[in-house]
Every structure is written in C-alpha cells, then in structure tokens.
C-alpha positions as CSV (number, residue, x, y, z in Angstrom):
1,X,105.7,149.6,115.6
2,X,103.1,152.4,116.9
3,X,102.0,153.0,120.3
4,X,99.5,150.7,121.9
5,X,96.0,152.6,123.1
6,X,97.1,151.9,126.5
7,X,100.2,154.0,126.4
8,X,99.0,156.5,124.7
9,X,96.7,157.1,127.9
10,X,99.4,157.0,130.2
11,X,101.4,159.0,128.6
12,X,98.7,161.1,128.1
13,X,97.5,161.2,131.9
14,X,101.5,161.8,132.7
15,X,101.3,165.0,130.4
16,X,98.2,166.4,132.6
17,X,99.9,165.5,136.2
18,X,102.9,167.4,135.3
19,X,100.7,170.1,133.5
20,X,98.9,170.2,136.6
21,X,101.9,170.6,139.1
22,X,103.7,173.2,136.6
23,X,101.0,175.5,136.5
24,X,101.1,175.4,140.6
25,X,104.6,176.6,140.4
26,X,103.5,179.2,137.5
27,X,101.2,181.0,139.4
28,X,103.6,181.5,142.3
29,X,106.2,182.9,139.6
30,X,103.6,186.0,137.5
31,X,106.7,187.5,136.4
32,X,108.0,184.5,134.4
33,X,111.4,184.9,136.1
34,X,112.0,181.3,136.1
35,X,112.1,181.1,131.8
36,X,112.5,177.1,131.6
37,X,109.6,176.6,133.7
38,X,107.3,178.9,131.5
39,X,109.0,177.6,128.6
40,X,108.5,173.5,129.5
41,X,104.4,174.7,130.8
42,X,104.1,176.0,127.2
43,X,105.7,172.9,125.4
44,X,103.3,170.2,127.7
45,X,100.3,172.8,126.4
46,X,101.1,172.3,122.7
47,X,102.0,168.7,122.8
48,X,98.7,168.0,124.8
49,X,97.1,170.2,121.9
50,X,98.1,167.7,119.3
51,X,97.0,164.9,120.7
C-alpha cells in the first residue's frame, strides 16, 4: 500500500524542520568538524530533492 497525500506532507514538513534546525547547528560548525552532522544536512537535502 502507498503513502496517503497526507503523510507525504508531514513527512515532508518533518524533512524541512529538521533541515531547518541542522543548518542552525551548520553554520556554527564552518569547518565541518562535526562529519555526521554535515553528512545527515546533506542526506535531508537530497531526499527533499527527490520529492
């Protein structure tokens, strides 16, 4: 069974809050010394991308 249109925009709209609150944290780290954050920013990006 798919997923319904109205969880597809929650999940959606829980991609973009935690977008939002990693790329606070991202711009307090420039250096990208904290890998896993970088790494799950870039993951939310993509998946966000394809939908």
């Amino acid at each position: 069974m798919g997923i319904s249109k109205k969880d597809y925009g929650r999940r959606k709209a829980n991609i973009k809050a935690r977008l939002i609150e990693l790329e606070k944290l991202a711009m307090k780290d420039p250096l990208k010394r904290n890998f896993k954050l970088h790494e799950e920013l870039a993951q939310l990006r993509k998946e966000l991308q394809e939908e």
